[in-house]
C-alpha positions in Angstrom: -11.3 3.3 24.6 -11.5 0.0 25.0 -11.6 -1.4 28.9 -8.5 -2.7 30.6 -7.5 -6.2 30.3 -6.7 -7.5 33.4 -3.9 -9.4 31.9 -1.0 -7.5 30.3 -1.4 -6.6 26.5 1.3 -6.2 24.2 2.2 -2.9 22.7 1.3 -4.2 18.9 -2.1 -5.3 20.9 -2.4 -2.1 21.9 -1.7 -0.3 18.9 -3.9 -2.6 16.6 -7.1 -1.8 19.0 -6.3 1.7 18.7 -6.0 1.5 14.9 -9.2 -0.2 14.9 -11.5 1.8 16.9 -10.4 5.0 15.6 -10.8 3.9 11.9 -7.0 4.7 10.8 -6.9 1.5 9.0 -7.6 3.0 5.3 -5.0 5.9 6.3 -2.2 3.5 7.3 -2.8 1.5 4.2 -2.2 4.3 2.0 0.9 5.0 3.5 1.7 1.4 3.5 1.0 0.6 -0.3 3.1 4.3 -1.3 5.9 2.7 0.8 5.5 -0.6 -1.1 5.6 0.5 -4.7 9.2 2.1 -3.7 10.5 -0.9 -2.4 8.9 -3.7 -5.0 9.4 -1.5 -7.6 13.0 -0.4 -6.9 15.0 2.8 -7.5 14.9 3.1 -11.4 10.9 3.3 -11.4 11.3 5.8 -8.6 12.8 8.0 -10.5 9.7 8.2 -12.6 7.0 7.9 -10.4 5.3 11.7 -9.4 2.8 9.8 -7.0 1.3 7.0 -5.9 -2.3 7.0 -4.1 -4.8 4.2 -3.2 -8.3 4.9 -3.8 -10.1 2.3 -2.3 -8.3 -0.8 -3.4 -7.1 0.7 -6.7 -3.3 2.0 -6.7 -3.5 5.1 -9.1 0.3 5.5 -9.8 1.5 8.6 -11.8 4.6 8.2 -14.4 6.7 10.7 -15.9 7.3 8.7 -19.2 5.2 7.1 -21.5 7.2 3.8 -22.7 7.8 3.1 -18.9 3.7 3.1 -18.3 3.3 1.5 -21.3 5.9 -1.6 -20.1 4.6 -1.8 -17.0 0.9 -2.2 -17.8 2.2 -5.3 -19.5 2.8 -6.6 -16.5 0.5 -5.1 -13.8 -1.4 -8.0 -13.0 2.3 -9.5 -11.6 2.7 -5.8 -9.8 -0.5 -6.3 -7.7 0.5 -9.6 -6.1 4.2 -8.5 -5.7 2.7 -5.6 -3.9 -0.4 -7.6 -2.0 2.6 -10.3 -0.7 4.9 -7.6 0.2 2.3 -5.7 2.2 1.8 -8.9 3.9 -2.7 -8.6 2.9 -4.4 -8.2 -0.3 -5.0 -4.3 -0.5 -4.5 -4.1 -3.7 -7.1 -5.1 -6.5 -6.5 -2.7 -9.2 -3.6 -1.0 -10.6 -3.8 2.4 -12.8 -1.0 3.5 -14.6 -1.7 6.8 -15.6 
């Protein structure tokens, strides 16, 4: 780890060094862009969604019905910056609707 600062360090400081040096970013994303298609998305695609994974920057979201993955591809291009604004950083660069 990391010497000690002399002056005090915050505990999101803290937690963002030890993020970083451990390489958890690409694991916290993950996590972070599952728990963003549930909330942008909302409660009536949830109910069709079997997973959601990012693969690099490419969400690969898995639907239980056909006309819903066919709507939303219409429109995916307006799901990635929803997502990339809601996640606060551009994760996102593809979207598969599979």
């Amino acid at each position: 780890m990391a010497k000690r600062n002399k002056e005090n360090m915050s505990i999101a400081d803290v937690l963002k060094g030890f993020i970083k040096e451990n390489n958890l970013d690409k694991g916290l994303d993950k996590i972070d862009a599952q728990n963003a298609w549930y909330a942008v998305m909302g409660k009536s695609i949830e109910a069709y969604t079997d997973s959601v994974e990012l693969k690099n920057q490419t969400l690969v979201v898995r639907l239980s019905s056909a006309p819903l993955r066919e709507e939303l591809s219409y429109g995916r291009s307006k799901i990635i910056v929803n997502m990339n604004e809601f996640l606060r950083r551009d994760i996102i660069k593809e979207l598969i609707l599979a």
